[in-house]
One Martini backbone bead per residue (centre of mass of N, CA, C, O) as a GRO file, in nm:
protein
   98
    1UNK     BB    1   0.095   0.033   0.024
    2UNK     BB    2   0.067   0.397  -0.020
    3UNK     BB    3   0.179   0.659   0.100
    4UNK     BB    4   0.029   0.925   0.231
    5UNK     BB    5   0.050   1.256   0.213
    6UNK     BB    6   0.085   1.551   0.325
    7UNK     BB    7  -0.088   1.860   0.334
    8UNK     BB    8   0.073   2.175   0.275
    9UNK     BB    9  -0.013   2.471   0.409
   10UNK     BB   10   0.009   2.779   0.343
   11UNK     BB   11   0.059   3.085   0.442
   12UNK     BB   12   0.004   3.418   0.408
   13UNK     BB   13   0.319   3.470   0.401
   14UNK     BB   14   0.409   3.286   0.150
   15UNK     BB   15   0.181   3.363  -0.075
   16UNK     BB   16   0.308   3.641  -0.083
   17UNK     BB   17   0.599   3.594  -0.145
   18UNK     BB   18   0.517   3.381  -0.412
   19UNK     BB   19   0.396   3.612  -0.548
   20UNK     BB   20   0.589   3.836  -0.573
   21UNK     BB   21   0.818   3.663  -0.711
   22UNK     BB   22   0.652   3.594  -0.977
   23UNK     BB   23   0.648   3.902  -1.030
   24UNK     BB   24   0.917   3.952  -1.090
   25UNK     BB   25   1.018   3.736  -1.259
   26UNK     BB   26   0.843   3.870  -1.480
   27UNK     BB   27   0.891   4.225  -1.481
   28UNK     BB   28   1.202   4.256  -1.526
   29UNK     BB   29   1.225   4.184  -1.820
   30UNK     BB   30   1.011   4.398  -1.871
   31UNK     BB   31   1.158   4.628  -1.797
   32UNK     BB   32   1.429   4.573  -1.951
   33UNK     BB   33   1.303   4.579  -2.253
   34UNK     BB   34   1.207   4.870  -2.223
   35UNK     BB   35   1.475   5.018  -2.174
   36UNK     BB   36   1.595   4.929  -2.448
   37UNK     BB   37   1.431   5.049  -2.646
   38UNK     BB   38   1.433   5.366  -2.509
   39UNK     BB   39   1.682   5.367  -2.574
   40UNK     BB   40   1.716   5.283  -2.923
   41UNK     BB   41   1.558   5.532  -2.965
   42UNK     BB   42   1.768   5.756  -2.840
   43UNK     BB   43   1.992   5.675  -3.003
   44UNK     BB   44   1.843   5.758  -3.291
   45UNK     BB   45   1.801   6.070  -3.188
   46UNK     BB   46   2.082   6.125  -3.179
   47UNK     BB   47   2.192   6.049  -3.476
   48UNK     BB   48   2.019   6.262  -3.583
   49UNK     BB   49   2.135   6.491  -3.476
   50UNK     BB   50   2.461   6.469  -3.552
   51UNK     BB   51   2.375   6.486  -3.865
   52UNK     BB   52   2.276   6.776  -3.852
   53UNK     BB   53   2.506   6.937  -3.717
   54UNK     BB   54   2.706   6.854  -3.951
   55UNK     BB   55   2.530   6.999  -4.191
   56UNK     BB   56   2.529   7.272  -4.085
   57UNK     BB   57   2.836   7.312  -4.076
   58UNK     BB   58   2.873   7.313  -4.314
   59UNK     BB   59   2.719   7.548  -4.414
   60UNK     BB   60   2.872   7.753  -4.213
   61UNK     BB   61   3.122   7.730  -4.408
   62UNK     BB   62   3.015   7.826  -4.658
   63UNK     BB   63   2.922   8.089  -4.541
   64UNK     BB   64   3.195   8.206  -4.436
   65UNK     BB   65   3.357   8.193  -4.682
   66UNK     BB   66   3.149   8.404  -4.870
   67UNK     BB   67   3.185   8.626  -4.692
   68UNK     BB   68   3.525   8.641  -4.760
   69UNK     BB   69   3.481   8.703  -5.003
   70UNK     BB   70   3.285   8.967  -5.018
   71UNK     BB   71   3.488   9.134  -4.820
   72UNK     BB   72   3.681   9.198  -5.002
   73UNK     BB   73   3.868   9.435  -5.111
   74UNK     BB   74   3.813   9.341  -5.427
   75UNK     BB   75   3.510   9.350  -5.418
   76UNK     BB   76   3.450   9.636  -5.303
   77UNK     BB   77   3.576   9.773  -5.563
   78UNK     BB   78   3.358   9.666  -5.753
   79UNK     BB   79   3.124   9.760  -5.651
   80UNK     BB   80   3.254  10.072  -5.636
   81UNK     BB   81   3.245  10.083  -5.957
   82UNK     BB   82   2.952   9.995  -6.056
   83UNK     BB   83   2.860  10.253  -5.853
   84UNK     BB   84   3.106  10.509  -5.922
   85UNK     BB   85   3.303  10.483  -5.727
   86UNK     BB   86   3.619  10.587  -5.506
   87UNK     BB   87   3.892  10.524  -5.379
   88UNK     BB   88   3.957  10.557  -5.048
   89UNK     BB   89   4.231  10.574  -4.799
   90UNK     BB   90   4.162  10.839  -4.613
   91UNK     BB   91   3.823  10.744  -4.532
   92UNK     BB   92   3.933  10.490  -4.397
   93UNK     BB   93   3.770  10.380  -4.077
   94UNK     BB   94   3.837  10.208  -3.794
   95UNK     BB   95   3.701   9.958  -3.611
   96UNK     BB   96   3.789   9.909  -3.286
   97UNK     BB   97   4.030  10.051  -3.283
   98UNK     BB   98   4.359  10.235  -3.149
   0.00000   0.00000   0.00000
């Protein structure tokens, strides 16, 4: 004849415990998941923005480039031609300088 085992019983107090563990172990892995998608978000964000940031650098070099071409003594002279002025170098003075 086969020997029948007691049945234990569990307080409330371990099926809370129990309870509760496999909340957690349930849980931290889907946190887990959450969290490192956020991250993989993020980081395509900042990667979005790092290539504007370049593309703008960019530009802002064609663009400094263009005034320094525009700036130009000889540019200068051009326009001061095209509209009939005459170059005086004794009316040019200097901003910012002492």
């Amino acid at each position: 004849m086969a020997k029948k085992g007691k049945k234990v019983k569990l307080l409330k107090g371990e099926k809370m415990m129990y309870t509760l563990l496999l909340v957690l172990i349930v849980a931290i892995p889907l946190f887990n998941v959450y969290t490192s998608s956020l991250l993989s978000e993020t980081n395509n964000e900042v990667e979005k923005i790092r290539k504007n940031i370049e593309r703008q650098e960019l530009v802002n070099q064609g663009l400094s480039m263009q005034i320094d071409e525009l700036a130009s003594l000889e540019n200068i002279q051009n326009v001061a031609d095209n509209f009939g002025l005459s170059y005086n170098n004794s009316n040019i003075k200097s901003v910012g300088e002492k």
